[in-house]
CHARMM internal coordinates of N, CA and C (Angstrom, degrees):
IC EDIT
DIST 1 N 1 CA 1.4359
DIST 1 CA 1 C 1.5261
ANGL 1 N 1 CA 1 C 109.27
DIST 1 C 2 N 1.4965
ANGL 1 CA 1 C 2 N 117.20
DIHE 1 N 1 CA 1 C 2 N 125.96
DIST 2 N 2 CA 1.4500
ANGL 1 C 2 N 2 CA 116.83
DIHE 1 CA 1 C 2 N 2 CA 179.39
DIST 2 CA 2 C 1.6416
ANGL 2 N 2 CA 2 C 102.14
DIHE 1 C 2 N 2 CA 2 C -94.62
DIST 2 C 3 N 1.9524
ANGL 2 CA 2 C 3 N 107.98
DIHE 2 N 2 CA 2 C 3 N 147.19
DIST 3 N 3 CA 1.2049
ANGL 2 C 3 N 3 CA 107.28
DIHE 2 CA 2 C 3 N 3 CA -173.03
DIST 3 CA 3 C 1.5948
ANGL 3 N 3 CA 3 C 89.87
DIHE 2 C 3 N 3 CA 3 C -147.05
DIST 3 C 4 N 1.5140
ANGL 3 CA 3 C 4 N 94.37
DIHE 3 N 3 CA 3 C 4 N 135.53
DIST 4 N 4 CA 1.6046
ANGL 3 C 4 N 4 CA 97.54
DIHE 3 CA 3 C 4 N 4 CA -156.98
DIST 4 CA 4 C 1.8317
ANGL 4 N 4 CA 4 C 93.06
DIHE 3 C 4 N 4 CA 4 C -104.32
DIST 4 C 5 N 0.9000
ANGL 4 CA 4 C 5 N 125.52
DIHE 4 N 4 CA 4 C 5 N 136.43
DIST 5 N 5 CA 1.3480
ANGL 4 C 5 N 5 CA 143.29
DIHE 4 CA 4 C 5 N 5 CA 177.55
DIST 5 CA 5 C 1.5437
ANGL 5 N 5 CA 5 C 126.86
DIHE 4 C 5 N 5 CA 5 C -107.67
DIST 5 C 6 N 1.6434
ANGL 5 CA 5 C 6 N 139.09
DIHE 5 N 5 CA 5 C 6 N 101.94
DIST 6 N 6 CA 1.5962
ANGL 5 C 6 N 6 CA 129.88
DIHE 5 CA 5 C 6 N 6 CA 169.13
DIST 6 CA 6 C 1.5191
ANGL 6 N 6 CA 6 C 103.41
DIHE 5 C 6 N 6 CA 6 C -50.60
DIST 6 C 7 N 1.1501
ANGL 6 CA 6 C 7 N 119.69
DIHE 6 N 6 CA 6 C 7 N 134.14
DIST 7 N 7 CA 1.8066
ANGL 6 C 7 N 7 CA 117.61
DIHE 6 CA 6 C 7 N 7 CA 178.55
DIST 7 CA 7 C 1.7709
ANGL 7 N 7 CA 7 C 82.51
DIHE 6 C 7 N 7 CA 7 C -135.17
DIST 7 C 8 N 1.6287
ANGL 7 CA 7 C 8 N 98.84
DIHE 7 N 7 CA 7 C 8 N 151.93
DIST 8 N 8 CA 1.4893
ANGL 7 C 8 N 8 CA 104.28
DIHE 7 CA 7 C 8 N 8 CA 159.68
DIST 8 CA 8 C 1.7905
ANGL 8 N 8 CA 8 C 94.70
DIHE 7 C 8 N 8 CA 8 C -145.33
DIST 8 C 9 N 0.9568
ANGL 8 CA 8 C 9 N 125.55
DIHE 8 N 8 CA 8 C 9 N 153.98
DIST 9 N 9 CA 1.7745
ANGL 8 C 9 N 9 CA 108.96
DIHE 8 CA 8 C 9 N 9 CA -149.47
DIST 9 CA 9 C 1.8782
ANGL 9 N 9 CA 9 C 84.31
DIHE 8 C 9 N 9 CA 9 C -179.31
DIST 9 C 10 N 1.5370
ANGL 9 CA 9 C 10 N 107.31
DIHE 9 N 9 CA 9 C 10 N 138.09
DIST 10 N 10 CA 1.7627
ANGL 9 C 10 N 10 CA 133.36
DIHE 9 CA 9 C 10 N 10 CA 149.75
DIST 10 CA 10 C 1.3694
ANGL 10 N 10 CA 10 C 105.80
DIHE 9 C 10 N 10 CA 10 C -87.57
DIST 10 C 11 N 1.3086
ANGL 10 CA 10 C 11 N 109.69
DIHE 10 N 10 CA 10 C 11 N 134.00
DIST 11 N 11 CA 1.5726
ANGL 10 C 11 N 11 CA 128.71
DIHE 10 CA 10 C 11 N 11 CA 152.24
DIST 11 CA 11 C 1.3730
ANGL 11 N 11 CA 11 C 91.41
DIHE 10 C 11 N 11 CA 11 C -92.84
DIST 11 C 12 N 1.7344
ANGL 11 CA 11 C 12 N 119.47
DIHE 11 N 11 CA 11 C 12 N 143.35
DIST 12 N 12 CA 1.5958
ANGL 11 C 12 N 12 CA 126.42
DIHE 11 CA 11 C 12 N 12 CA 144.88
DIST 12 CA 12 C 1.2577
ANGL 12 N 12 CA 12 C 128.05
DIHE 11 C 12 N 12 CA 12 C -114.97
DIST 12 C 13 N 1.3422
ANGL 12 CA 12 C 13 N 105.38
DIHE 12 N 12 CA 12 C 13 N 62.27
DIST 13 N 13 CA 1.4884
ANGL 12 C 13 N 13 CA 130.00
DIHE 12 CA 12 C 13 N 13 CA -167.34
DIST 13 CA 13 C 1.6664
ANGL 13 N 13 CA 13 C 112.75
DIHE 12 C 13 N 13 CA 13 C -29.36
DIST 13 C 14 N 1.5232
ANGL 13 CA 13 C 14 N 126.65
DIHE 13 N 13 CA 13 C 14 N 152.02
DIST 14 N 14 CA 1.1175
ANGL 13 C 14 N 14 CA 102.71
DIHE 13 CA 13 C 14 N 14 CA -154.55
DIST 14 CA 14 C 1.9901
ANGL 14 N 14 CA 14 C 89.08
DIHE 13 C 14 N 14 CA 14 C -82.58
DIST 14 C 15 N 1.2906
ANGL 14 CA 14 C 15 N 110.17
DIHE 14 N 14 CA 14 C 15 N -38.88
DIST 15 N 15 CA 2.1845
ANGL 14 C 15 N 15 CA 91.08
DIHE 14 CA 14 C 15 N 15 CA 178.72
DIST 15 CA 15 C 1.2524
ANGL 15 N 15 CA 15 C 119.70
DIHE 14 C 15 N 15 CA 15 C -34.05
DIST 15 C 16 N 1.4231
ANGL 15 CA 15 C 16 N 114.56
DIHE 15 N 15 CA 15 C 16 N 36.02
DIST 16 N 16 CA 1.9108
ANGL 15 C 16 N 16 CA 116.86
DIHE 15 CA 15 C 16 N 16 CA -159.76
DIST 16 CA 16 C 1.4256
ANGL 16 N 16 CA 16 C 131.58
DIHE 15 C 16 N 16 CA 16 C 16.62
DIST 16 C 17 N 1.4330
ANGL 16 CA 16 C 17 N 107.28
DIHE 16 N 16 CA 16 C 17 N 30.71
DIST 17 N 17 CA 1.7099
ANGL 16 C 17 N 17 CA 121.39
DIHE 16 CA 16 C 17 N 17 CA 161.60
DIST 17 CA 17 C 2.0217
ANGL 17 N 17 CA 17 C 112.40
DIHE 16 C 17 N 17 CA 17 C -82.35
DIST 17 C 18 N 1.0665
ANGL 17 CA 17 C 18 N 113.08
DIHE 17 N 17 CA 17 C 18 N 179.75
DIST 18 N 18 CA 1.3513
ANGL 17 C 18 N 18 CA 113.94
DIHE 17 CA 17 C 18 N 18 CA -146.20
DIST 18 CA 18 C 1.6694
ANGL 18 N 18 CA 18 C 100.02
DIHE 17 C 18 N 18 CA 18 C -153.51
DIST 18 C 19 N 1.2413
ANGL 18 CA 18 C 19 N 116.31
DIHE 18 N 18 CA 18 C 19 N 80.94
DIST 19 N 19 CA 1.6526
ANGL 18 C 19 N 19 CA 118.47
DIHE 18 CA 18 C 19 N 19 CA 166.95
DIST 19 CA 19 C 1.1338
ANGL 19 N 19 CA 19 C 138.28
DIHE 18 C 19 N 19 CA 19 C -89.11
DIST 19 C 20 N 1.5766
ANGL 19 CA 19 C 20 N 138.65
DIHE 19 N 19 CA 19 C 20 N 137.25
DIST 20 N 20 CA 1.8891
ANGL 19 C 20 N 20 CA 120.95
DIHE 19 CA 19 C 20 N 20 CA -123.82
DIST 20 CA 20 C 2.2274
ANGL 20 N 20 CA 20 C 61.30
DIHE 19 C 20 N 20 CA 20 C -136.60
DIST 20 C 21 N 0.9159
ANGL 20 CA 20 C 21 N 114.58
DIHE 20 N 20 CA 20 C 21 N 113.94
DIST 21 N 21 CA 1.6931
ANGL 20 C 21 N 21 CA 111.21
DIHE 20 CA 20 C 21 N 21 CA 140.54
DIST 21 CA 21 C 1.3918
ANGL 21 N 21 CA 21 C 130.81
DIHE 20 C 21 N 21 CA 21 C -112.34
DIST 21 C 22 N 1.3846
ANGL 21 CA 21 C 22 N 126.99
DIHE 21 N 21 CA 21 C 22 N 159.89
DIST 22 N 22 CA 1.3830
ANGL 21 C 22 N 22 CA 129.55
DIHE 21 CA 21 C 22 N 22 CA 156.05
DIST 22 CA 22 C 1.2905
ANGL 22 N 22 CA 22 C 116.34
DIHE 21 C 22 N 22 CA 22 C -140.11
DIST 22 C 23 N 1.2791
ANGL 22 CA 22 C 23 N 129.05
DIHE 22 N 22 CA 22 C 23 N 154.54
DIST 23 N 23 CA 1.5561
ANGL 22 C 23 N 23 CA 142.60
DIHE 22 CA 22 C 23 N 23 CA 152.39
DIST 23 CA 23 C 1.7208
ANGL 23 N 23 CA 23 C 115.42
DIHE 22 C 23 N 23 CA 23 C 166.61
DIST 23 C 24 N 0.9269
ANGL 23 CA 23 C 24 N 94.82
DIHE 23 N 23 CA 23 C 24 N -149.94
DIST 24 N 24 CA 1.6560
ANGL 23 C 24 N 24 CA 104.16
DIHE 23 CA 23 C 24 N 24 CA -178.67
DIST 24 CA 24 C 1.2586
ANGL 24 N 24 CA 24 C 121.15
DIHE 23 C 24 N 24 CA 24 C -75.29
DIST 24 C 25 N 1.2787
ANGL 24 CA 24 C 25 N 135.72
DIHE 24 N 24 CA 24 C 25 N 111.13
DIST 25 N 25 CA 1.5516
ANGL 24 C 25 N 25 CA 147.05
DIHE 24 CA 24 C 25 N 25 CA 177.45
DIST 25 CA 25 C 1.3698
ANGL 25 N 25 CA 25 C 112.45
DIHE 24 C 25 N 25 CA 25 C -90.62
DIST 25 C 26 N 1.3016
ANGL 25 CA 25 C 26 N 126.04
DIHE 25 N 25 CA 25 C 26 N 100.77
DIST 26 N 26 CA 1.8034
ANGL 25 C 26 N 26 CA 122.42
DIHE 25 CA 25 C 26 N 26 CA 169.52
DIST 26 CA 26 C 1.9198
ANGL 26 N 26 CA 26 C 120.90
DIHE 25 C 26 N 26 CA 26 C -93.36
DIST 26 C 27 N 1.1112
ANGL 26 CA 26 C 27 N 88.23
DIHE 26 N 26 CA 26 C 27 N 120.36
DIST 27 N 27 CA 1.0999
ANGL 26 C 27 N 27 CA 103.76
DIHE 26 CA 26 C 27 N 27 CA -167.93
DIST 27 CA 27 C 1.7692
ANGL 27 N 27 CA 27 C 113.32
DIHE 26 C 27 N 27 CA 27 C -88.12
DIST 27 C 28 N 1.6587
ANGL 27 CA 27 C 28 N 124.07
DIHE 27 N 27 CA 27 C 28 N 93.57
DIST 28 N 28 CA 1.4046
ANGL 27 C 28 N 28 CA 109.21
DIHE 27 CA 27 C 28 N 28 CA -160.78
DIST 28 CA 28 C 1.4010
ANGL 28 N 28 CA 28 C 82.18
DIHE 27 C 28 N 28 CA 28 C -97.82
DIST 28 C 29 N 1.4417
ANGL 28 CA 28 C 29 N 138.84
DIHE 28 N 28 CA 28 C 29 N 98.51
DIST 29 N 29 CA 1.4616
ANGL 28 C 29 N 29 CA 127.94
DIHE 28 CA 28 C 29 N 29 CA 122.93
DIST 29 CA 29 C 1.3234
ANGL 29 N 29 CA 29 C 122.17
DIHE 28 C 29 N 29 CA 29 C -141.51
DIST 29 C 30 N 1.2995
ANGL 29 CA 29 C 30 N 131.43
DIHE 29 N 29 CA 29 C 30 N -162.07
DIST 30 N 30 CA 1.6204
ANGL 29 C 30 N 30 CA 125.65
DIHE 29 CA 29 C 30 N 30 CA -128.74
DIST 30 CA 30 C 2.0423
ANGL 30 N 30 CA 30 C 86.63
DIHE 29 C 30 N 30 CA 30 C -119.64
DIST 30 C 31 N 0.7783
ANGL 30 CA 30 C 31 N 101.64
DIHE 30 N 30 CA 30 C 31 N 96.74
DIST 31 N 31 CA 2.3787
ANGL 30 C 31 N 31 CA 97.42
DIHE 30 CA 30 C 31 N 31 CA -164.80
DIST 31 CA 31 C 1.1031
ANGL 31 N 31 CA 31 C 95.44
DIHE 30 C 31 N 31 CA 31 C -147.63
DIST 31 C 32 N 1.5111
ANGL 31 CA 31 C 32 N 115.01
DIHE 31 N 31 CA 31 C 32 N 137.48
DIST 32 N 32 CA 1.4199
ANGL 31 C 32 N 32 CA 113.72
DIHE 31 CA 31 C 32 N 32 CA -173.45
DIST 32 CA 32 C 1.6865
ANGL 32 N 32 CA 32 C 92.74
DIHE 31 C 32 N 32 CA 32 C -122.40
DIST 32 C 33 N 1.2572
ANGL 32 CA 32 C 33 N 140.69
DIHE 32 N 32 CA 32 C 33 N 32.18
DIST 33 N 33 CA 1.1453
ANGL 32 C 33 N 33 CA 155.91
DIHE 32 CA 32 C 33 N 33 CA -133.20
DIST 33 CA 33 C 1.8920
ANGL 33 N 33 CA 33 C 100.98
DIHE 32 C 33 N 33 CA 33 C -173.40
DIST 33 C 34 N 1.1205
ANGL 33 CA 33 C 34 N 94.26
DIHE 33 N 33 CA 33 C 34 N 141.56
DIST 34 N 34 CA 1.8177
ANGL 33 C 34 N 34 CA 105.65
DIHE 33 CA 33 C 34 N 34 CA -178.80
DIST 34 CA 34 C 1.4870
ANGL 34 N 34 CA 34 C 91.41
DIHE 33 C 34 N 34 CA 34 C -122.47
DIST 34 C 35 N 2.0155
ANGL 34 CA 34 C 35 N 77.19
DIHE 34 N 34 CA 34 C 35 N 133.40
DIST 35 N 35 CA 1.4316
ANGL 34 C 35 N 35 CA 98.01
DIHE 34 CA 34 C 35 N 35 CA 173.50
DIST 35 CA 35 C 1.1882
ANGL 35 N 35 CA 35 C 117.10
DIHE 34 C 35 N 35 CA 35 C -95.43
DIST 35 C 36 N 1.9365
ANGL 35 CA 35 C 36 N 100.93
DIHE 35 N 35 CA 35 C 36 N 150.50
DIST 36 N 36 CA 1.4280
ANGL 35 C 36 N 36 CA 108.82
DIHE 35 CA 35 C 36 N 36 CA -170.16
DIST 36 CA 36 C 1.8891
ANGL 36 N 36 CA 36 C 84.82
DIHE 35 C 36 N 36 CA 36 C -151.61
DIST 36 C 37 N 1.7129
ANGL 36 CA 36 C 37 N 84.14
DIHE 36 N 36 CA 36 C 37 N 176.58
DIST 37 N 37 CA 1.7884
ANGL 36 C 37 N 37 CA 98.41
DIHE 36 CA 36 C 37 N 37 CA 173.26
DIST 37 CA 37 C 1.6616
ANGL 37 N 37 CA 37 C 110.06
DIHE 36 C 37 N 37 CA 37 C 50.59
DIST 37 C 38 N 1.3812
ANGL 37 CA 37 C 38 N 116.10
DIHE 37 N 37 CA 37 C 38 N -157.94
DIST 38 N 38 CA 1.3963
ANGL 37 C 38 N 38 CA 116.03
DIHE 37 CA 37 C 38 N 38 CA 164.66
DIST 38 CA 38 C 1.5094
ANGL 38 N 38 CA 38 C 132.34
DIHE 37 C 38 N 38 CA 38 C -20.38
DIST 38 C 39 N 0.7709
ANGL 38 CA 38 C 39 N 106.24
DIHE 38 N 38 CA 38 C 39 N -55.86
DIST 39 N 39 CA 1.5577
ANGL 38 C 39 N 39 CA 115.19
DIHE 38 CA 38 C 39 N 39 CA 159.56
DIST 39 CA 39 C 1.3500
ANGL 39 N 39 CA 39 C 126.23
DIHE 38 C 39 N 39 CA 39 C -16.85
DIST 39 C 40 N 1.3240
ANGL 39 CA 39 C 40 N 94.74
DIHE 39 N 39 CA 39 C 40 N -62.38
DIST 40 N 40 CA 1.8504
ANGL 39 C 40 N 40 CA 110.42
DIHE 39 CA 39 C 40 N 40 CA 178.90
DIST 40 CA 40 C 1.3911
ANGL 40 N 40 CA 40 C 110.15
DIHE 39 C 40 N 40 CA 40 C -68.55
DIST 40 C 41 N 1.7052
ANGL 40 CA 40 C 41 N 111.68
DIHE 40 N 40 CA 40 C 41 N -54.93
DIST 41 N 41 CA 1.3104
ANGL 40 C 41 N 41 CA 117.26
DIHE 40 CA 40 C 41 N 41 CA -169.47
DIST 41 CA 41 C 1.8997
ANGL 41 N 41 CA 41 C 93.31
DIHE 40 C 41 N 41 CA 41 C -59.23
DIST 41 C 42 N 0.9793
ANGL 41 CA 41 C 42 N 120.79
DIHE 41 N 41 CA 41 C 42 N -29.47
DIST 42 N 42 CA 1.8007
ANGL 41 C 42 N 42 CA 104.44
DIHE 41 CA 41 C 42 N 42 CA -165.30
DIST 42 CA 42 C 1.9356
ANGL 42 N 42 CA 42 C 101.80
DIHE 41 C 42 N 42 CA 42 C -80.14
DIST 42 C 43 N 1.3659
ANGL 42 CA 42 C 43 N 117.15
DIHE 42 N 42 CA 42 C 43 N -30.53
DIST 43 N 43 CA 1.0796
ANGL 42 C 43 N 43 CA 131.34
DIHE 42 CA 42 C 43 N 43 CA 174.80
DIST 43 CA 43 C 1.8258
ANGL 43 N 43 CA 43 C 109.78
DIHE 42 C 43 N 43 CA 43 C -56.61
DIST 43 C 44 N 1.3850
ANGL 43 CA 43 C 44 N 121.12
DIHE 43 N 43 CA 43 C 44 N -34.13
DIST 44 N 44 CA 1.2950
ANGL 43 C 44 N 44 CA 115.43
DIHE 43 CA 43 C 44 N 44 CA -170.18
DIST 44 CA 44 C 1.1765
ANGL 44 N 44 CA 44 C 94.43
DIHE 43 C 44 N 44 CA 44 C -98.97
DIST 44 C 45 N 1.4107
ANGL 44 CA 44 C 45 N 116.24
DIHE 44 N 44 CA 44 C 45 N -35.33
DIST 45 N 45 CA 1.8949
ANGL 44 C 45 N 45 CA 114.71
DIHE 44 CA 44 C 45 N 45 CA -155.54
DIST 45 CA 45 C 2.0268
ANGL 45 N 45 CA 45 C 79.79
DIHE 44 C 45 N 45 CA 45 C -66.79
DIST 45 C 46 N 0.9586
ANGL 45 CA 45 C 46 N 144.63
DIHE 45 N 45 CA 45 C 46 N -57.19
DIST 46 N 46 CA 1.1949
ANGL 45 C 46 N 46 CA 161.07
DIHE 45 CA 45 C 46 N 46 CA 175.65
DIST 46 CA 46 C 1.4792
ANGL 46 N 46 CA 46 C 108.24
DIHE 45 C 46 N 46 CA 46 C -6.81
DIST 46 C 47 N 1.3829
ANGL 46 CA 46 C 47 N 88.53
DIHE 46 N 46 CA 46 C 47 N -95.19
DIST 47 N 47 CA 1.8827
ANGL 46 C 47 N 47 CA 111.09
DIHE 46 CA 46 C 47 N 47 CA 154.58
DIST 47 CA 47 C 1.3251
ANGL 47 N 47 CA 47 C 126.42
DIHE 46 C 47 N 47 CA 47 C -16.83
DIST 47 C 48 N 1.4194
ANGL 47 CA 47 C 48 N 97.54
DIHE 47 N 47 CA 47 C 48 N -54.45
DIST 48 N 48 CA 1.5358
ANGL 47 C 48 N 48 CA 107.25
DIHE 47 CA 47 C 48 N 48 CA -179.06
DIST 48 CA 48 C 1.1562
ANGL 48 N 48 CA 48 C 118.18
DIHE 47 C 48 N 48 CA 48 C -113.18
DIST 48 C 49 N 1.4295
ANGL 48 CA 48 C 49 N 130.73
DIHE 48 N 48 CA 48 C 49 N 26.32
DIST 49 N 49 CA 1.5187
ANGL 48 C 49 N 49 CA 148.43
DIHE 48 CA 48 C 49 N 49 CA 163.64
DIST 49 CA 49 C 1.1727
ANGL 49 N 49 CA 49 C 108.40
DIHE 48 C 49 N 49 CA 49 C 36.41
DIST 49 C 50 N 1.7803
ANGL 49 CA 49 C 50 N 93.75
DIHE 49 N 49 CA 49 C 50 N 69.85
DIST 50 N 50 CA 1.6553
ANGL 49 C 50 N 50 CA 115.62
DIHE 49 CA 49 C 50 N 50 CA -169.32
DIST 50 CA 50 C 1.3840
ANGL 50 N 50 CA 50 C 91.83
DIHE 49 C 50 N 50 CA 50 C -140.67
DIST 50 C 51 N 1.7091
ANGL 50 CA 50 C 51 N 101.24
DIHE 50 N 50 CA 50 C 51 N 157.31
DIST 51 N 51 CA 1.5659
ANGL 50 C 51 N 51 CA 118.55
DIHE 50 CA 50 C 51 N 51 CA 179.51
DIST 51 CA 51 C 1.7146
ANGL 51 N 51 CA 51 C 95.22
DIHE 50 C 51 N 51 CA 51 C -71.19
DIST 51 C 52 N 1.4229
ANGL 51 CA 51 C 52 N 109.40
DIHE 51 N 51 CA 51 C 52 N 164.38
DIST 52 N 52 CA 1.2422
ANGL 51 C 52 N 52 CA 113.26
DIHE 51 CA 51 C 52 N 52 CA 166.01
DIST 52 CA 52 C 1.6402
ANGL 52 N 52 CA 52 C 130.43
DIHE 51 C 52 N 52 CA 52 C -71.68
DIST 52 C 53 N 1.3992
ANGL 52 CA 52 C 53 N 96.11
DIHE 52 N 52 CA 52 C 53 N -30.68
DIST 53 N 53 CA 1.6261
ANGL 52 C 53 N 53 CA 88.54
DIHE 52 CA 52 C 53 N 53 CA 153.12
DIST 53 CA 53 C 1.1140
ANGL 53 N 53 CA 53 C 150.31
DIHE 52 C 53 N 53 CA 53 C -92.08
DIST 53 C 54 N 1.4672
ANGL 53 CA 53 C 54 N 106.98
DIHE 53 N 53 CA 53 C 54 N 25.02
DIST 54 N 54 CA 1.3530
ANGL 53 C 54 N 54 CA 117.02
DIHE 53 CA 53 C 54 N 54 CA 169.03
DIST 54 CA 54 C 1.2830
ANGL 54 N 54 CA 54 C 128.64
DIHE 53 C 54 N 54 CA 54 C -127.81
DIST 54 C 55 N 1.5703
ANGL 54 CA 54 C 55 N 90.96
DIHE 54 N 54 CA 54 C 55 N 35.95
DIST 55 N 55 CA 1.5644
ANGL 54 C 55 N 55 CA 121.98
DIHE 54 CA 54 C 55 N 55 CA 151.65
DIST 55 CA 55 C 1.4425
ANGL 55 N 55 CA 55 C 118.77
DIHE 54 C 55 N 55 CA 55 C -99.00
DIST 55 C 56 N 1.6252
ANGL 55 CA 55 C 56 N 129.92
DIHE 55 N 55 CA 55 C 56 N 138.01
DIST 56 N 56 CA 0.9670
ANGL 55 C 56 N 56 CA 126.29
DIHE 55 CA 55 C 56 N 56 CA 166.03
DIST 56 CA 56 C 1.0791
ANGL 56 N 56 CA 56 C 109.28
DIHE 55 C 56 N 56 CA 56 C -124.96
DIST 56 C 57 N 1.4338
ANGL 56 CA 56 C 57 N 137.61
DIHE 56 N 56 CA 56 C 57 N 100.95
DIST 57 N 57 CA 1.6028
ANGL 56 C 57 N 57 CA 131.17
DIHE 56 CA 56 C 57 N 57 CA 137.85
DIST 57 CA 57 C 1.1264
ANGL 57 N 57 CA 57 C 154.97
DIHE 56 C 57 N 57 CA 57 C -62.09
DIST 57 C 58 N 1.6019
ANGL 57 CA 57 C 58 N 87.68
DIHE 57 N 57 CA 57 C 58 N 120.29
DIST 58 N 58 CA 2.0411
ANGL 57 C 58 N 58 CA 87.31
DIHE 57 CA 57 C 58 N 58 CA -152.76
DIST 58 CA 58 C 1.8036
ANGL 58 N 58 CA 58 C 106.67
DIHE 57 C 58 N 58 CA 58 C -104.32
DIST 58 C 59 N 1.8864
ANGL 58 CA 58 C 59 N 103.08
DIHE 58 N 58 CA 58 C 59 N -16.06
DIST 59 N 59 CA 1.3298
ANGL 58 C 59 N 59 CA 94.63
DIHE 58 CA 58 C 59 N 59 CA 166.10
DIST 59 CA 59 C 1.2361
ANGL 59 N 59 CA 59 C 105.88
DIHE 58 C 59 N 59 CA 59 C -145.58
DIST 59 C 60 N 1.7032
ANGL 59 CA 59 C 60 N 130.86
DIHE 59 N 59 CA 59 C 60 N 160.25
DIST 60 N 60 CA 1.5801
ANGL 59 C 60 N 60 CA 129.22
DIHE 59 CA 59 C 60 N 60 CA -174.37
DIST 60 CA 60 C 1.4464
ANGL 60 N 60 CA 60 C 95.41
DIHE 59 C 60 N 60 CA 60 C -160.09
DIST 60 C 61 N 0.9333
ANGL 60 CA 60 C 61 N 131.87
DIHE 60 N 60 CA 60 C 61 N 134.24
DIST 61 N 61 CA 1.4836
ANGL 60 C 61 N 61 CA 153.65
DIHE 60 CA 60 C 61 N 61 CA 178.07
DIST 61 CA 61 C 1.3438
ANGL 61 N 61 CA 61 C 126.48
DIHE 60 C 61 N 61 CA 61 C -161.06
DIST 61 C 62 N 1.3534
ANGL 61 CA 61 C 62 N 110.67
DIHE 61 N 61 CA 61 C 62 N 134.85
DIST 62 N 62 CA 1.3972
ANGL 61 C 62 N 62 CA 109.04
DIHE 61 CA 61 C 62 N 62 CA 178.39
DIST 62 CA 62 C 1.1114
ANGL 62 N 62 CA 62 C 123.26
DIHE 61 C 62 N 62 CA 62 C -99.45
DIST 62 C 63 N 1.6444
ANGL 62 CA 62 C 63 N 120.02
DIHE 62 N 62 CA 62 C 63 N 137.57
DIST 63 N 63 CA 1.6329
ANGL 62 C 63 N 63 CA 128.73
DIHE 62 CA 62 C 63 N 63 CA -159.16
DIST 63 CA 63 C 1.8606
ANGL 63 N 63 CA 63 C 114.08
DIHE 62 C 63 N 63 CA 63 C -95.63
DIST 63 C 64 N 1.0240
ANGL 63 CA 63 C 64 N 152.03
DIHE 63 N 63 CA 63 C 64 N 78.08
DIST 64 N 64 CA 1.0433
ANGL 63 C 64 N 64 CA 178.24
DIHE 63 CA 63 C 64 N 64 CA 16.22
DIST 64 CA 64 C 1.7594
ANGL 64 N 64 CA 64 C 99.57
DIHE 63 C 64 N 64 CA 64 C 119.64
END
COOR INIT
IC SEED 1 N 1 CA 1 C
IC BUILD
C-alpha cells in the first residue's frame, strides 16, 4: 500500500553545508501504521545515505 506524506526536512550534510527541502514523500511499503518520529528521520537519512542525525524534521503530514 502506497502512502503519500507532505515532509519539509534539513539534511546537515557532513561538508558542514545545510539543505532545507519540502514536497511530497511516497512511501511504497506494506504498514498499516503511520509513520512518525524516528521512523521518518531513518527513512530520509536512508534515501539520502545519511546518518540519522543529520536529518532534521521540521514538518510531516499525511496527505489523504
Amino acid at each position: 500500500m502506497r502512502k503519500k506524506y507532505y515532509t519539509h526536512f534539513l539534511l546537515n550534510e557532513r561538508q558542514g553545508s545545510c539543505s532545507e527541502y519540502s514536497g511530497v514523500v511516497e512511501i511504497n511499503r506494506l504498514a498499516q501504521h503511520e509513520f512518525e518520529g524516528e521512523e521518518i528521520k531513518v527513512l530520509l537519512a536512508q534515501n539520502f545515505d545519511l546518518e540519522t542525525e543529520e536529518v532534521t524534521v521540521l514538518d510531516w503530514s499525511r496527505l489523504h
